[in-house]
N, C-alpha and C positions, 0 to 999 in steps of 0.2 A: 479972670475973664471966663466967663460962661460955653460952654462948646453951643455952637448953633446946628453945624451939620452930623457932628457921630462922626465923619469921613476920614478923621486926624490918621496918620501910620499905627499901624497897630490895633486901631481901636473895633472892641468887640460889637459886633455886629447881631447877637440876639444873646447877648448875656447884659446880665445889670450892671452897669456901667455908674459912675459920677459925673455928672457936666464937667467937672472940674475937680481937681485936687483928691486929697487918699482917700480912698476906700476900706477899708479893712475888717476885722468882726462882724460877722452880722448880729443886729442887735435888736431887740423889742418884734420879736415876729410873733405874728396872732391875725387870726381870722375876725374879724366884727363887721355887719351890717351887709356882704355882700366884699367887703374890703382884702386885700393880704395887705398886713401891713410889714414894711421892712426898712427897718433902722439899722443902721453901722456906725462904724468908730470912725471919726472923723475928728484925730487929735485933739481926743479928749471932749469930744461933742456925740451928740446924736445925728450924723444924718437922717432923712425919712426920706420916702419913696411909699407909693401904693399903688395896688395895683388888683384888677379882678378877675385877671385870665393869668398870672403870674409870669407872665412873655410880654406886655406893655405899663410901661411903670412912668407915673404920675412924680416927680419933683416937688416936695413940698419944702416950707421953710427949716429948719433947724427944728428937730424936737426937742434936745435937750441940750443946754449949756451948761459952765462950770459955775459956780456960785462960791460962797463965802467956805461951805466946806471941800469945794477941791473941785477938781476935773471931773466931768461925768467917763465910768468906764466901764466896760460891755453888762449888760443884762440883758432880761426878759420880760414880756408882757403874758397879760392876761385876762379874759374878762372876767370883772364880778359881776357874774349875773345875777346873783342872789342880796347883792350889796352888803355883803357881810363886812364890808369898808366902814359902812355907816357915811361913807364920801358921796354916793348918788342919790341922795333922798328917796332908795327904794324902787330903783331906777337900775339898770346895768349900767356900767360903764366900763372903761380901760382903765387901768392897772402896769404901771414899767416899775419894775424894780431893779434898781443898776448897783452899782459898787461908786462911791465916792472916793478920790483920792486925793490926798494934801499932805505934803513934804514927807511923804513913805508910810501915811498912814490909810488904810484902806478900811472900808465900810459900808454895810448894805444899808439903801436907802428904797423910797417909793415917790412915784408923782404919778398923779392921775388927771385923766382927761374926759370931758363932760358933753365934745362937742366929736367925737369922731377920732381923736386922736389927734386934731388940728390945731390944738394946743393945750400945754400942760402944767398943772400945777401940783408943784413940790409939797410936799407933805412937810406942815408947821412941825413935825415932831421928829424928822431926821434927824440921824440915821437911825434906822428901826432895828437893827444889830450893831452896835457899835463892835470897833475890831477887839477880840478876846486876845490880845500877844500874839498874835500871829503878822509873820511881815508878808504871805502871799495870802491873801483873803480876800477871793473877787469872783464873781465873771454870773451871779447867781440864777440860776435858772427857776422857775416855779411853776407848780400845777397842783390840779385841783383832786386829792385822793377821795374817791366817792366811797372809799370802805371807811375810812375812820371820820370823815368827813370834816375834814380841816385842807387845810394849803400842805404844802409841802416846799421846801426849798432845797435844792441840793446846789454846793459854791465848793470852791477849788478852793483848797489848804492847803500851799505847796505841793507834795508829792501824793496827795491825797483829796478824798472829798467829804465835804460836813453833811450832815440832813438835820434839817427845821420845819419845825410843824407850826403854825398856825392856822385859828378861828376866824382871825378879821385880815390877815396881812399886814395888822401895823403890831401885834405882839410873840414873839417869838420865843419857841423854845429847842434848845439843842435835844437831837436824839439820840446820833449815832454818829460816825464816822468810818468811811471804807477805807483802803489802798495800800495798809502795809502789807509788805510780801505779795503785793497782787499786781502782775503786769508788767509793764515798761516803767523803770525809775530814771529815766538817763535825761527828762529834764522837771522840771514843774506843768503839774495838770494845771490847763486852761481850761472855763467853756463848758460844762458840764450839760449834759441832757441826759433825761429819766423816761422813759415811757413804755408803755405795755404793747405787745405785739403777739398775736394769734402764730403757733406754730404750723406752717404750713397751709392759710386758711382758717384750721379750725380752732373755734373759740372756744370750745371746752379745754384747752391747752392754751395756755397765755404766758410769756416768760417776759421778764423785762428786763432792758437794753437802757446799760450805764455806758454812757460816750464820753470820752476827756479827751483835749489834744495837749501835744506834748509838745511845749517850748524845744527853740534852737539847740541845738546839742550838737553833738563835734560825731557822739556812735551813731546816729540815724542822720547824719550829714544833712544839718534843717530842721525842722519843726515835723511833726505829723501825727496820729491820731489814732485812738485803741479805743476798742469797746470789752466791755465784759456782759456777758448774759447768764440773769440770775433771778432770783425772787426778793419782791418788796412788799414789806407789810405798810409799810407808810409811815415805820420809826427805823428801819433796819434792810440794805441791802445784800442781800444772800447770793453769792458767787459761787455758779455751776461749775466753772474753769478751775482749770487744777491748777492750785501756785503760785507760778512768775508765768505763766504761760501770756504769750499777748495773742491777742487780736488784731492785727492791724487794720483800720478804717479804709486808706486808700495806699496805692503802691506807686501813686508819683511823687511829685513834692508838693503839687500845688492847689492843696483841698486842707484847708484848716477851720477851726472856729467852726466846725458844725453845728446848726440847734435846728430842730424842728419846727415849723407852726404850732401853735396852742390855738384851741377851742374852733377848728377845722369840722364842722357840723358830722354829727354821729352816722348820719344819713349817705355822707359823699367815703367815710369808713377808711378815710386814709390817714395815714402822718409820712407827713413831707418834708425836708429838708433842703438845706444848699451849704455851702461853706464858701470860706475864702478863697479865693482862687492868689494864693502869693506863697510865699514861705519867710518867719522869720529870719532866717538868714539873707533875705534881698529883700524886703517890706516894700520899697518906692522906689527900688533902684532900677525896674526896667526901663527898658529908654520908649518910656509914652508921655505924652504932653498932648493937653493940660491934666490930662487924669493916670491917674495909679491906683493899678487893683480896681477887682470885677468883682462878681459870684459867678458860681457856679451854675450849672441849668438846677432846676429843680429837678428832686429825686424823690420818687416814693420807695418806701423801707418797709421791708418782710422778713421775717424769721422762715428761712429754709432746714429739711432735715437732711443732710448731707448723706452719700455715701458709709463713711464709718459711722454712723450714729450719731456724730455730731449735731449741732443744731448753729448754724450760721447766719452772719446776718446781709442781706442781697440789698441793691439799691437798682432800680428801674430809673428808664428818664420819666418826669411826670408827662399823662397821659397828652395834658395839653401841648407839650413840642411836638404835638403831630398839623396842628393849625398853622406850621410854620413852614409846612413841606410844600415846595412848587414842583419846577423841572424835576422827574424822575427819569434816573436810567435801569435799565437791570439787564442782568446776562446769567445764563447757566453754562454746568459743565465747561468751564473754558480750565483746563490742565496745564500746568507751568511747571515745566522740569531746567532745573539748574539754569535759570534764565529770569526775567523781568516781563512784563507785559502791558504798556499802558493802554489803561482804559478811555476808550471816548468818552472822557468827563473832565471839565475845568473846571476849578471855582475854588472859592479861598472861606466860602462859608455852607458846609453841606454837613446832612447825616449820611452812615453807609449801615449795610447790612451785609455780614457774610456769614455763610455755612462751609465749610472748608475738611476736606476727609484726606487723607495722606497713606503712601505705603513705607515708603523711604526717605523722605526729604526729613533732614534734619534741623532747616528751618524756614517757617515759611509765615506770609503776612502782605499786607500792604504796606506802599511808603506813600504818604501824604502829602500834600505842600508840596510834592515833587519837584524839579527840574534837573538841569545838567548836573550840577554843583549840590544840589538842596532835598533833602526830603529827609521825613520824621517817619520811623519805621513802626510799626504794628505788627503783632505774630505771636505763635507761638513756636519752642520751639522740644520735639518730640522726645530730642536726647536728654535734655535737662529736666525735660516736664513740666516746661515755665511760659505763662504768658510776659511777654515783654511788651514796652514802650523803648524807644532808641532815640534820642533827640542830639545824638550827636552829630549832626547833618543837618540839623533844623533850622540855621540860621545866624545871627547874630549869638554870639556863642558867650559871650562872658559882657559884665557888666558890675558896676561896684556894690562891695558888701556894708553891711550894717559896722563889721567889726574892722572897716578898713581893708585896702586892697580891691582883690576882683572876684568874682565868683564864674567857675566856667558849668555854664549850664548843661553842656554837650555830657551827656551819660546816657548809658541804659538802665533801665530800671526790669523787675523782673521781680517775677510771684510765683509760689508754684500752683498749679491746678490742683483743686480739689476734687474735680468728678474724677474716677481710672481710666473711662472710656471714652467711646462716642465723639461725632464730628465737633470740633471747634464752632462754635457760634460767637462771632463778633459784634458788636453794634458799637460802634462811633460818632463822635459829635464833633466837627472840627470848625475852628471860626478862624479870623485874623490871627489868635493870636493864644490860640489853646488848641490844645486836644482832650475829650474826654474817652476813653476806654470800657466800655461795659463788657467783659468776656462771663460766658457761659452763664449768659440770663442774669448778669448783677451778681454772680458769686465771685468776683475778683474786679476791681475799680483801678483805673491810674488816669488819675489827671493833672494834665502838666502845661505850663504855657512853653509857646513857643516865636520865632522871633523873625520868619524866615524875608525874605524877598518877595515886594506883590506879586511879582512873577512868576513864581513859583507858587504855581497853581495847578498841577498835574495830577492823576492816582495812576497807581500801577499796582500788578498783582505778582509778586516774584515767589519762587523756591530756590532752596539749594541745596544740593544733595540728595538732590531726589527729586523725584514727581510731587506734586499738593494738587490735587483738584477742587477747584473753587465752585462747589455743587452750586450755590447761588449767591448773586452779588444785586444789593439794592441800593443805589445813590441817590438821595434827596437836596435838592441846591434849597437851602432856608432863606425865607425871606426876611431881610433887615427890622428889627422892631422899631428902630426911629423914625 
């Protein structure tokens, strides 16, 4: 059954949603015609959705189904603008290249679409990579290298990732492969994304960002997500990072499957992303009906130079969630020593903004989703040196797992801060049924769903241990996109 109103418990009120049934991977994301288009994993299917302000999104039928070689599972799209397919008669068009699956054998394939994306046809000559012995070989991502001038593909090889070059997209050749001794090994790379990003701004400096997420694993309690930053010739990825050193993507549980837009006009100068908002260890197990799993808000991504010389990589909300802002409140200077404060604000779908400078207090933040009983904590805190999320108060606390049993969601999570000094700067995104965390301008992310009571609709500004003065605080109530 189809959702009519969006209004179900639970249900995300400006995030991308399914009328019905799972959500998961995003998949086939690419800019054509004025379009964003965005496909997920829908049990072995292509969902689609489109959308041209990336905040109201369009339901279209099924893009891709399973066929005589197996289940369709996560990929990427693309335009050939040049038609180097030889599939457009010289014409652009769209380009999906997915992974095919049938009884544990995996392989890249392509189908292409002639009318907007609005339907597609399977390429006579699948799989355009059949599987080389490999049992994990999927998720394959593609773009266009304008230095060697060919395609590129980079695809998950268990604990690693392959690179493929081609001419047209339908013939391929192996070039390289990254990941041993590099990073987080603790489960199988999912999901891969390649793309180049200006250090700080400037283009004379460009480094390029390898993204994998990391299957369910027992050491990072869940699935989650690392990048490496490095240089790519367009046969070979070159890792600036020393090691095993990781990078971790996000510090909640529930931002997976990241990939960026492809072919995002040169002119608007961004790359933009979203992930899954679940974690393999609970995939469809929150208690929502008729639908399971979201995305995330859109993010734009930048290469920052940190403090030690590092070079890190930030995620912004996209520019467009600002179309979404109604009722504002704001306050200065309001000081909370070893005490709580609630703010004159309700509501169970807003953004916040805070500046926050401290002498003593050893820890201090916002709690969210508030009430007597109920609230999802925000903060940092000064003795550890850790931004936190705390959702053990958030709600509906446990729910069943993938591997049997319950999973209890109530934890705090925590990161440590990268900058040494200077006020705490917050920005939050909160809806029914999530929090998302931007601290210190997108250099540290946690995003996490959350379960709590409609009622629980409160904010507060508390310390403890001290004085935190909350130099400014901006609350935005978002308006519903259905």
């Amino acid at each position: 059954m189809v959702a009519k109103s969006y209004q179900e418990p639970y249900r995300l009120q400006y995030h991308l949603s399914a009328p019905s049934g799972p959500m998961s991977d995003p998949n086939g994301m690419v800019y054509f015609e004025g379009e964003y288009h965005q496909c997920y994993q829908c049990t072995g299917r292509w969902g689609h959705a489109v959308s041209r302000d990336l905040l109201h999104w369009e339901h279209l039928p099924l893009a891709l189904v399973g066929d005589e070689l197996g289940d369709i599972w996560s990929g990427s799209a693309v335009v050939d603008w040049r038609d180097t397919s030889g599939l457009f008669h010289g014409r652009a068009g769209l380009v999906a290249v997915f992974t095919h699956f049938k009884q544990g054998l995996q392989s890249q394939s392509i189908a292409y679409s002639i009318d907007k994306g609005r339907t597609w046809i399977k390429y006579a000559g699948n799989p355009v990579i059949p599987n080389p012995g490999l049992k994990d070989f999927r998720d394959p991502k593609v773009l266009w290298h304008p230095e060697t001038g060919r395609w590129v593909m980079v695809v998950s090889a268990d604990k690693r990732v392959r690179f493929y070059s081609s001419p047209n997209l339908i013939d391929w050749t192996f070039e390289s492969e990254f990941g041993e001794g590099r990073g987080s090994h603790a489960a199988v790379w999912e999901c891969p994304d390649l793309f180049p990003l200006a250090v700080d701004g400037n283009e004379d400096v460009v480094k390029w960002v390898l993204h994998v997420s990391v299957g369910d694993n027992e050491e990072t309690d869940g699935s989650t997500a690392q990048y490496f930053i490095g240089d790519f010739d367009g046969r070979q990825f070159m890792n600036d990072l020393p090691g095993e050193e990781v990078r971790w993507t996000d510090f909640g549980r529930d931002f997976y499957a990241a990939v960026s837009y492809s072919d995002i006009p040169e002119e608007d100068g961004r790359r933009i992303w979203l992930g899954w908002m679940s974690n393999w260890k609970y995939p469809f197990d929150a208690p929502t009906e008729p639908w399971k799993g979201g995305m995330s808000i859109p993010r734009e991504l930048a290469l920052r130079s940190a403090g030690n010389g590092d070079v890190v990589l930030v995620q912004h909300p996209a520019r467009e969630m600002g179309q979404l802002r109604e009722r504002a409140f704001s306050e200065c200077e309001r000081k909370v020593t070893d005490e709580s404060f609630a703010v004159d604000f309700r509501g169970t779908a807003y953004e916040f903004e805070a500046v926050i400078e401290w002498k003593d207090a050893k820890e201090f933040g916002l709690r969210l989703r508030a009430s007597a009983s109920e609230f999802t904590a925000v903060g940092f805190s000064p003795k550890s040196g850790e931004f936190f999320v705390d959702r053990r108060r958030s709600g509906t606390g446990e729910w069943g797992a993938r591997e049997g049993g319950t999973v209890r969601t109530g934890k705090r999570f925590t990161a440590p801060r990268i900058r040494a000094d200077g006020p705490i700067r917050l920005r939050g995104f909160v809806d029914v049924s999530s929090v998302e965390l931007f601290a210190d301008d997108g250099e540290i992310v946690f995003t996490t769903l959350i379960f709590p009571d409609p009622a629980s609709d409160g904010l507060e500004l508390y310390a403890s241990g001290g004085t935190a003065c909350f130099t400014e605080l901006k609350v935005y109530s978002l308006k519903s996109i259905w």
